[in-house]
C-alpha positions in Angstrom: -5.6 -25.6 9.4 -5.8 -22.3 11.1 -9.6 -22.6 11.8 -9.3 -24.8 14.1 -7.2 -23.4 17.4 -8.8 -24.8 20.2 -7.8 -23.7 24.1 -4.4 -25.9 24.5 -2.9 -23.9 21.5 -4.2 -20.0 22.2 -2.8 -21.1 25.8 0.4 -21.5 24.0 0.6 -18.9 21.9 0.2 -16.7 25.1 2.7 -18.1 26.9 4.8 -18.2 24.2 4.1 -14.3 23.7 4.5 -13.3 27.0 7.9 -15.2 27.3 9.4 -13.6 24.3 8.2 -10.3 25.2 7.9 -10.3 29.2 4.6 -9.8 31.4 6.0 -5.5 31.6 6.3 -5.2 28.0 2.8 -6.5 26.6 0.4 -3.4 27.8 2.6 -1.2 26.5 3.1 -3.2 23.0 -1.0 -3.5 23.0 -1.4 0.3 23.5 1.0 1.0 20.2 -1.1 -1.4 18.7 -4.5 -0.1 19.3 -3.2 3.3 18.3 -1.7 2.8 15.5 -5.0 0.9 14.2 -6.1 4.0 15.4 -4.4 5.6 13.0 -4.9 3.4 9.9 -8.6 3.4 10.1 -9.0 7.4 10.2 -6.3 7.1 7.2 -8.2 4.9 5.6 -11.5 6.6 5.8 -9.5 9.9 4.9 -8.7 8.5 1.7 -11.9 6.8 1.2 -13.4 10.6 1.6 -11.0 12.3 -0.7 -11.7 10.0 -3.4 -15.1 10.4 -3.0 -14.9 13.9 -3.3 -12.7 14.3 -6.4 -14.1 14.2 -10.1 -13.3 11.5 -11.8 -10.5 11.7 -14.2 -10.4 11.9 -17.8 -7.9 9.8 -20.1 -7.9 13.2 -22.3 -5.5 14.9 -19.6 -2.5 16.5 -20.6 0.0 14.3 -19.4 -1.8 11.5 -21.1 -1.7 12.8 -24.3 1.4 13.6 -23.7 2.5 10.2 -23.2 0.4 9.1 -26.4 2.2 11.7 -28.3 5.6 10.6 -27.3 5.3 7.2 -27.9 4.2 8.4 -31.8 7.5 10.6 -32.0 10.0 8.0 -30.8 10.2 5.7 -33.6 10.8 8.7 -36.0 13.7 10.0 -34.0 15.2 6.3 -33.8 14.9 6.2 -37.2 16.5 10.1 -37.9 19.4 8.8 -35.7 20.0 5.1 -37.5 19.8 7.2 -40.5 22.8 9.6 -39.3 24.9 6.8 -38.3 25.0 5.2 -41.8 
């Protein structure tokens, strides 16, 4: 469907464009544009490099076995405070 723009439609779309935005407007919006792809793709290959660089992780961490750990401690102290009620 979208494959298949031929020269009567981009024609269009321009005109469309350039009525929406105005003929002064466009270079400016087309700067912002470019920079802020700009922008992304340094991001991007920032983060790309970071992960690279760090270890990978373990599932033995402290945090995760602190979650493991909770999750083995909350049924007891559901159980210690149905037992209180009664």
């Amino acid at each position: 469907m979208f494959g298949r723009l031929g020269a009567p439609e981009i024609l269009l779309i321009i005109l469309v464009v350039v009525l929406l935005f105005g003929a002064k407007r466009l270079p400016d919006m087309a700067r912002a544009f470019g920079q802020s792809l700009r922008i992304l793709k340094s991001e991007t290959k920032a983060m790309q490099k970071d992960d690279a660089d760090e270890p990978p992780t373990v599932h033995g961490t402290a945090a995760h076995q602190f979650a493991a750990e909770s999750r083995h401690t909350a049924p007891d102290a559901a159980e210690a405070d149905t037992s209180h009620r009664r």
